[in-house]
Residue, then its C-alpha position, 0 to 999 in steps of 0.5 A: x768825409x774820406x775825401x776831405x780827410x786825404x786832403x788835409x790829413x797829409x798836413x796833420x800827418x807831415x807834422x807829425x812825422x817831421x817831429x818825431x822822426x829823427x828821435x824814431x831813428x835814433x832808436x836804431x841809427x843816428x842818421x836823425x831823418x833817414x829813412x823819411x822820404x817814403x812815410x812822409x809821401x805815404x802819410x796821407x794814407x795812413x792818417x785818412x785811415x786811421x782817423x778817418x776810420x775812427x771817426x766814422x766807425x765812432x760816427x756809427x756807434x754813437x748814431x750822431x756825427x762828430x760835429x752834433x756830439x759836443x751837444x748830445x751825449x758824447x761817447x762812452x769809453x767802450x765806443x771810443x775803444x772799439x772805434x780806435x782799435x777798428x781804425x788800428x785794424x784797417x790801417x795794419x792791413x793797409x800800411x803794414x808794407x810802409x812800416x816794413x819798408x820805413x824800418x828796413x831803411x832805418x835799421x840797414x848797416x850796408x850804404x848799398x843795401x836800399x838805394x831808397x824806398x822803392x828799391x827796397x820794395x823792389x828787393x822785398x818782392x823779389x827776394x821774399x815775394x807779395x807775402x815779404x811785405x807783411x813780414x812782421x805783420x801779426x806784431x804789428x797787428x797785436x801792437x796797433x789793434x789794442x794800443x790804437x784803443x788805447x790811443x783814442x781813450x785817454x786823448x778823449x778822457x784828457x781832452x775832456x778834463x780839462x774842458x768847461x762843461x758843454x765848451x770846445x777844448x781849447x788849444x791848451x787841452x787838445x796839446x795835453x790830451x794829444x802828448x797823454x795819449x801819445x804817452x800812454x800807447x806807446x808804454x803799452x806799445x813797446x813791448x810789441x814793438x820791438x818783437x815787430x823790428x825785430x821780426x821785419x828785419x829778419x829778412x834783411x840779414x837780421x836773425x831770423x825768427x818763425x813768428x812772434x812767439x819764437x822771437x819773444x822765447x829767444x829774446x827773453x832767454x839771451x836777453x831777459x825781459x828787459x828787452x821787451x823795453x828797449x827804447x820805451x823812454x825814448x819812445x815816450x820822449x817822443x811820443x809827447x811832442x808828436x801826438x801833441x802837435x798831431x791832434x791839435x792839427x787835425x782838430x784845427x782842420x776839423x773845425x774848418x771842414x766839420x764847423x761844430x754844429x751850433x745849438x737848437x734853442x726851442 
């Protein structure tokens, strides 16, 4: 499956990142597509991670394949839950350093600061050391571990409300579940979110902060605890439309490479 996944995941991710991109950046500068370049060539690996790994980690738990559940017992909510934050865990571990590198670009005031994604690696490794790249990493884990949960869940719970009974879902259904569960992980998300900006930018002229919690004391007390949702609407806003298209891609692609299986008849 991993192979395949590489292979067509760089569409299902491409899409994505093309729609909600420029209202990403807008949460820190107006420049609608920068810092682009280096997520749109990197999103192959962070979609095989995290799809992939939910879809085998839940392949396992289940002990049936994606294309024989649509005809056995699908799985619980606990599976579907453990299976996401599985994949939210292994994907912080892996593109941690392209978050890092994607908001340092975003968030930069100086034209020269980063010439571009590598420079700006380049400037991270010399400056902070291997260690700087996972800069704001602990928040980062704390938003994706739980929220990629919760990201699977209510696609899975949606998607199969507004399915027939013992039916595949239908494009209609795939594009609500995808925007819901967009929706939902990013209400939960902010919060973290923003202590993890806020964390990655410490190192590039921003406050400086020596952990997550000592960020969060500073942040509630000179600003209250509305800042915790800062951008959440816009995050929302955006979070629809990309996890709509999102999911209905890798489906579409799913039933190319892993066609349903057809049922037996005795």
């Amino acid at each position: 499956m991993w192979r395949n996944d590489m292979s067509f995941l760089v569409t299902v991710g491409a899409v994505g990142l093309a729609v909600g991109h420029p209202l990403d950046t807008v949460k820190v500068l107006n420049g609608f597509f920068k810092g682009m370049a280096f997520p749109v060539l990197t999103t192959g690996i962070t979609n095989s991670v995290v799809f992939g790994c939910y879809s085998n980690a839940l392949d396992y738990l289940t002990q049936s394949p994606r294309s024989e559940r649509s005809q056995c017992k699908p799985a619980s909510a606990a599976q579907v839950f453990a299976a996401g934050s599985f994949s939210g865990l292994v994907q912080v571990l892996v593109c941690a350093p392209i978050d890092l590198v994607k908001v340092r670009l975003q968030g930069q005031t100086a034209a020269d600061c980063y010439r571009g994604p590598f420079h700006c690696v380049a400037v991270i490794l010399k400056e902070e050391g291997p260690r700087g790249l996972f800069r704001g990493g602990l928040a980062l884990a704390l938003r994706d571990v739980p929220c990629y949960g919760l990201y699977f869940l209510p696609y899975e719970v949606t998607r199969s409300a507004l399915s027939e009974s013992g039916q595949e879902p239908g494009s209609f259904a795939i594009l609500m579940a995808g925007g819901v569960a967009g929706v939902v992980t990013w209400a939960c998300a902010t919060p973290m979110d923003v202590v993890k900006a806020r964390l990655q930018m410490s190192g590039a002229g921003g406050r400086l902060y020596s952990g997550v919690l000592h960020c969060m004391r500073v942040s509630i007390r000179e600003e209250g605890v509305r800042v915790f949702f800062k951008g959440l609407l816009l995050n929302c806003l955006r979070a629809f439309p990309v996890n709509a298209i999102t999911f209905l891609s890798y489906e579409s692609l799913m039933k190319i490479f892993y066609p349903p299986a057809k049922p037996t008849h005795s």
